[in-house]
C-alpha positions as CSV (number, residue, x, y, z in Angstrom):
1,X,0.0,0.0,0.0
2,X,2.7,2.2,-1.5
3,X,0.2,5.2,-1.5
4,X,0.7,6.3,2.0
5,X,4.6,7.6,1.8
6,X,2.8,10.5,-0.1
7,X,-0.6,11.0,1.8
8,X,-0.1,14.7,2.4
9,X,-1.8,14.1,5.9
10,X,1.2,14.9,7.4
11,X,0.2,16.4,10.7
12,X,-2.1,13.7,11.9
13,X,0.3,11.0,10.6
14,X,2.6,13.3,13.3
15,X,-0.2,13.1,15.9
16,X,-0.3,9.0,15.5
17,X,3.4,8.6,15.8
18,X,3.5,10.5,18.7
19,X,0.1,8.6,20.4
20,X,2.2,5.5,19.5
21,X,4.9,6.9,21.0
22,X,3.3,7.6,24.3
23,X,1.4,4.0,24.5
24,X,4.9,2.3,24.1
25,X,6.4,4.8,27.2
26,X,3.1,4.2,29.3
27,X,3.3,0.3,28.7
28,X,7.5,0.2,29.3
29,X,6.4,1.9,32.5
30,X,3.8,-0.3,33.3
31,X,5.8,-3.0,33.1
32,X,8.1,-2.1,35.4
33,X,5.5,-0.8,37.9
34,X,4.1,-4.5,37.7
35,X,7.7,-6.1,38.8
36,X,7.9,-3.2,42.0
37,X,4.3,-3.1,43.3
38,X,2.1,-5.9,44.6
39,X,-1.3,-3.3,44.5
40,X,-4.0,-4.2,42.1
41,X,-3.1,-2.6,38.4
42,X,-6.3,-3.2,36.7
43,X,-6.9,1.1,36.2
44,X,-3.6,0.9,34.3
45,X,-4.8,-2.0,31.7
46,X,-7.9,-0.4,31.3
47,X,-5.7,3.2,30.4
48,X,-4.0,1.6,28.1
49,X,-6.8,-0.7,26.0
50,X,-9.0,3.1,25.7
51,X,-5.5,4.6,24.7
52,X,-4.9,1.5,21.5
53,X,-8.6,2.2,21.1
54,X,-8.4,5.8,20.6
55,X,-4.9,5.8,18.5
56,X,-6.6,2.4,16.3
57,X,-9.9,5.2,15.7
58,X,-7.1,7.8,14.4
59,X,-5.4,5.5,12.4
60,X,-8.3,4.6,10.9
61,X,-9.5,8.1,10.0
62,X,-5.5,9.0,8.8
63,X,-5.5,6.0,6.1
64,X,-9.2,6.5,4.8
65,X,-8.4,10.5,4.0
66,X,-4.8,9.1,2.3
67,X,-6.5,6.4,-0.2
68,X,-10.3,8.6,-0.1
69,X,-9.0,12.1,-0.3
70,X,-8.1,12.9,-3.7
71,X,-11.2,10.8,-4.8
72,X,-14.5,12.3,-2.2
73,X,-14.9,15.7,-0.5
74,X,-17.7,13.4,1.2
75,X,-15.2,11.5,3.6
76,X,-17.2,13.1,6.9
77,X,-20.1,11.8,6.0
78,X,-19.2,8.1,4.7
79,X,-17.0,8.1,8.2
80,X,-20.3,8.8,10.0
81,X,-22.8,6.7,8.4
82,X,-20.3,3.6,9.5
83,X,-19.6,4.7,12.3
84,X,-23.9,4.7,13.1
85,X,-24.2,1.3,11.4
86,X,-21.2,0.0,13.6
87,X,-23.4,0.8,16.6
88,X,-26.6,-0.5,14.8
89,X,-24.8,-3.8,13.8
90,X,-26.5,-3.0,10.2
91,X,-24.4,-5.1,7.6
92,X,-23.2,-2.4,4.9
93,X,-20.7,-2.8,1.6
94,X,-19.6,0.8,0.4
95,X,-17.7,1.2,-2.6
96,X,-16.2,4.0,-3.4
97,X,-14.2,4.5,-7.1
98,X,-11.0,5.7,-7.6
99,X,-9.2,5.7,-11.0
100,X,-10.7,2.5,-11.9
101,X,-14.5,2.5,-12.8
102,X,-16.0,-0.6,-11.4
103,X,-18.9,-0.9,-14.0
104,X,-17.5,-4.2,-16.0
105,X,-16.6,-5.9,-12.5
106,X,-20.1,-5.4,-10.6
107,X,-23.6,-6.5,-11.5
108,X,-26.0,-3.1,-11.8
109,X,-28.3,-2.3,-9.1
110,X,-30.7,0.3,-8.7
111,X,-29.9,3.8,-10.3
112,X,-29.8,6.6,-7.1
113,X,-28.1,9.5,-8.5
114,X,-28.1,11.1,-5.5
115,X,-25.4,13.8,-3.3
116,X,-23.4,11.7,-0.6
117,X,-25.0,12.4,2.9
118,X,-24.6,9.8,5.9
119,X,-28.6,9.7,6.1
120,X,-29.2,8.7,3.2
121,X,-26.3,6.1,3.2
122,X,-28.0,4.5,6.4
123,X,-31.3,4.4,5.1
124,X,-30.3,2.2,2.2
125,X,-28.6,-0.3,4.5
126,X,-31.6,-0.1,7.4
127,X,-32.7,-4.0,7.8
128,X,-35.5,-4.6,6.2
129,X,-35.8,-1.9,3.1
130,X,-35.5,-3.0,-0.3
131,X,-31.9,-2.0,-0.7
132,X,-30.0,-2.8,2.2
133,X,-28.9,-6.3,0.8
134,X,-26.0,-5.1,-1.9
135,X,-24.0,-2.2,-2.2
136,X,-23.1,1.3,-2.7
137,X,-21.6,2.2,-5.4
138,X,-20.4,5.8,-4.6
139,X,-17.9,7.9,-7.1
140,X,-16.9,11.2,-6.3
141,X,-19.4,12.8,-4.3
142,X,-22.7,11.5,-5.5
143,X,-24.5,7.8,-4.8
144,X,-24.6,6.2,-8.5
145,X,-26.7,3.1,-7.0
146,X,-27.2,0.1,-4.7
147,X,-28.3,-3.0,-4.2
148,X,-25.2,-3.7,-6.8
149,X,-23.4,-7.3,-6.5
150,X,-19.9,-7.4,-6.5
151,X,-17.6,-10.3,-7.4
152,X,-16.6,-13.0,-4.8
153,X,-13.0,-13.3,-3.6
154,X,-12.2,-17.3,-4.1
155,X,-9.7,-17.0,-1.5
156,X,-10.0,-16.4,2.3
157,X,-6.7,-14.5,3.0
158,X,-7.8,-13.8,7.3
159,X,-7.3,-17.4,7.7
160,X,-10.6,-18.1,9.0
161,X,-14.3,-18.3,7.4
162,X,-15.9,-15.1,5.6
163,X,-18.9,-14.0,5.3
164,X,-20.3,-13.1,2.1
165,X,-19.8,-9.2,2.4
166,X,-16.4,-9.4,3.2
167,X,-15.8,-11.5,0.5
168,X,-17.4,-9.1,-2.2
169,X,-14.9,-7.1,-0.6
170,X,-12.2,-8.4,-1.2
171,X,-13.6,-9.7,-4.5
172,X,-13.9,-6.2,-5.9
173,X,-10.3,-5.3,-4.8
174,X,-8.9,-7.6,-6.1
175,X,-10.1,-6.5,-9.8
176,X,-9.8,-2.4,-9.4
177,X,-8.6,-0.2,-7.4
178,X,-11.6,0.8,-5.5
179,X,-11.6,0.8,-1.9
180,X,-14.6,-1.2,-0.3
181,X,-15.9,-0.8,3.3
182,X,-17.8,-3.5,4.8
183,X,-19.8,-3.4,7.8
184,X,-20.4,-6.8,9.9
185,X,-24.0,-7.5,11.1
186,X,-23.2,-10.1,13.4
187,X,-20.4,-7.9,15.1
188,X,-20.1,-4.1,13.8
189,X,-16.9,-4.5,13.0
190,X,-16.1,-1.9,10.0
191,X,-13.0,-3.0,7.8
192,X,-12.4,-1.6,4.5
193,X,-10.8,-3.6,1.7
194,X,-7.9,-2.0,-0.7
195,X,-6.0,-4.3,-3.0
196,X,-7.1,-7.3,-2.4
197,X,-6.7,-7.0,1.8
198,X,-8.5,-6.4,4.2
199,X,-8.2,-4.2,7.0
200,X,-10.2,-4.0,10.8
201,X,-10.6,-0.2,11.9
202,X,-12.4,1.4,14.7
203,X,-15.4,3.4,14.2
204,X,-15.3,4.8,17.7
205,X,-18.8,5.1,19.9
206,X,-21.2,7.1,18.2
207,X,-23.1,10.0,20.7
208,X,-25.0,11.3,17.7
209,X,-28.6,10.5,17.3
């Protein structure tokens, strides 16, 4: 993923370094706190899993705006509508195009021709509606359709059992350069798919209605 060395994100790729930096000194120090003191350190283990939480949610948002930027001004609002379908534990599969159209590689849905917003996003994937089992297909700031299928990966490279979204994930990326993100129902896990991998990020805990 070669892109990143120039992802002109500079200052929060600064901020993560230096959050990284910080979680390595606070763990070094727990450490040797646990080999001097016999008191109970639980508080200290619970620190430091909300620290990798926090600094995994900013390393999420750094490498969506690196591979997303040049492509969407409407990264806010796909960022939000995951992060509210993480919390619902609604199953979603965003595409969104980059260089590469992904007309020849997915089966058409239905037309929406719409601007980007995260409401609308989350009503297409609500359980239940006619849409919600396919996906977005999203190029530059406007919807171009959903309920789209997407070609299935033959291979299972997280060495245990896919479901079927993540595998027209990965199925996608592995023909274009489009960068897919999949929400699980079953867990709310967001991961995004870029090249043929996939990758786990953290949504965070949405306090928005």
């Amino acid at each position: 993923m070669d892109e990143t060395d120039n992802c002109d994100f500079s200052p929060l790729k600064e901020e993560l370094k230096h959050r990284l930096r910080l979680l390595q000194s606070y763990i070094a120090t727990t450490i040797e706190a646990l080999d001097g003191s016999d008191d109970c350190m639980l508080g200290e283990f619970e620190r430091i899993r909300k620290d990798i939480g926090e600094t995994e949610l900013l390393a999420g948002t750094f490498y969506l705006k690196c591979y997303l930027s040049s492509y969407t001004d409407k990264i806010p609002e796909i960022t939000r509508s995951v992060r509210h379908l993480s919390d619902r534990r609604h199953g979603a599969l965003i595409v969104v195009e980059r260089e590469q159209a992904t007309g020849e590689f997915v089966t058409p849905g239905i037309g929406i021709g719409a601007e980007i917003t995260n409401s609308l996003l989350e009503s297409i994937f609500a359980p239940g509606t006619p849409l919600h089992d396919g996906a977005v297909i999203l190029r530059l700031d406007r919807i171009v359709s959903a309920a789209s299928v997407l070609p299935l990966s033959v291979r299972d490279s997280s060495g245990g059992k896919l479901g079927t979204r993540h595998r027209a994930a990965l199925g996608l990326s592995e023909r274009c350069d489009a960068l897919v993100v999949v929400v699980s129902e079953e867990t709310g896990r967001a991961s995004f798919a870029i090249e043929g991998r996939l990758y786990p990020f953290a949504t965070g805990t949405s306090t928005e209605p």
